[in-house]
N, C-alpha and C positions, 0 to 999 in steps of 0.2 A: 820374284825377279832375281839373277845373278847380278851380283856386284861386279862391274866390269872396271876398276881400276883406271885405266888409261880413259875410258870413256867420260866417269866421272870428276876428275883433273881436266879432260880437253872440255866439257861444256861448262863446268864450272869457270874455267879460265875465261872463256868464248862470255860467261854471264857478268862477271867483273869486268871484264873488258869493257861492253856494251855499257854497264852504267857507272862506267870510270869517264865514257866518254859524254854520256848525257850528263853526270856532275863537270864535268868543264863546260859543258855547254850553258849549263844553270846558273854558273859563277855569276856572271853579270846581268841577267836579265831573272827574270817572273817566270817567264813560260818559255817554251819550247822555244817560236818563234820568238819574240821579243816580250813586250808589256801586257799584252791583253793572251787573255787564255784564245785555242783555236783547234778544229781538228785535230791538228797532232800531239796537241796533250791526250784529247779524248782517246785516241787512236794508241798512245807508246802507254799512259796510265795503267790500265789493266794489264798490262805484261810487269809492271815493276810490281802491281799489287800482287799476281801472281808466285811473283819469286818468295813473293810477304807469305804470303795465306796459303797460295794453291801448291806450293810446294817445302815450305815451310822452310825456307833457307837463307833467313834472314842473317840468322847467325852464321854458319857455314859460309855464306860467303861477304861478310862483315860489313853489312848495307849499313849500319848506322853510323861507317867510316865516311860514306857520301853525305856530309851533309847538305849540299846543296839539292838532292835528290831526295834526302828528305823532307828540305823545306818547301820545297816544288809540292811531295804528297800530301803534306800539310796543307798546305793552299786550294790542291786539287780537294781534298775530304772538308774544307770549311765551305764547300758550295751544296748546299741543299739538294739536288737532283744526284751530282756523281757521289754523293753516301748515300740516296735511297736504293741506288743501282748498287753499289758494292755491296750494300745489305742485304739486297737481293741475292747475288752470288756466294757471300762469305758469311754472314749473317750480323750482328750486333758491332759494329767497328769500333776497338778497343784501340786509340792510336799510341799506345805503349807496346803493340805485338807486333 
């Protein structure tokens, strides 16, 4: 693939953005919606584990700066079912990577 410069700055910006605004969102509550987990963790989950795993840009775009969005992931992988599922896609979940 060509390195496109201006490409990689405008969706990495577009990817910090997105979970700059889910970590304010996280500040005060548990989950997405409020207290109890709900569709839209199930549903936004797999695109932040993605930024983790599927394209490995944890570092690059300095996600352990959110931590609100990391304590959200942590919550979301201490549930039994959404780590058998991530296992499934990513394999063995290491939550230091």
């Amino acid at each position: 693939p060509v390195h496109i410069e201006y490409g990689v700055d405008r969706y990495a910006m577009e990817a910090k953005r997105i979970v700059d605004v889910l970590d304010h969102l996280l500040e005060n509550r548990q989950f997405i919606v409020g207290e109890e987990v709900t569709i839209a963790d199930f549903a936004i989950f797999p695109w932040v584990v993605c930024l983790l795993r599927g394209y490995n840009a944890g570092a690059f775009l300095k996600l352990d700066s959110y931590t609100h969005v990391k304590a959200w992931c942590d919550r979301m992988m201490s549930r039994p079912n959404v780590r058998r599922g991530m296992q499934h896609s990513y394999g063995k979940w290491d939550p230091n990577k």
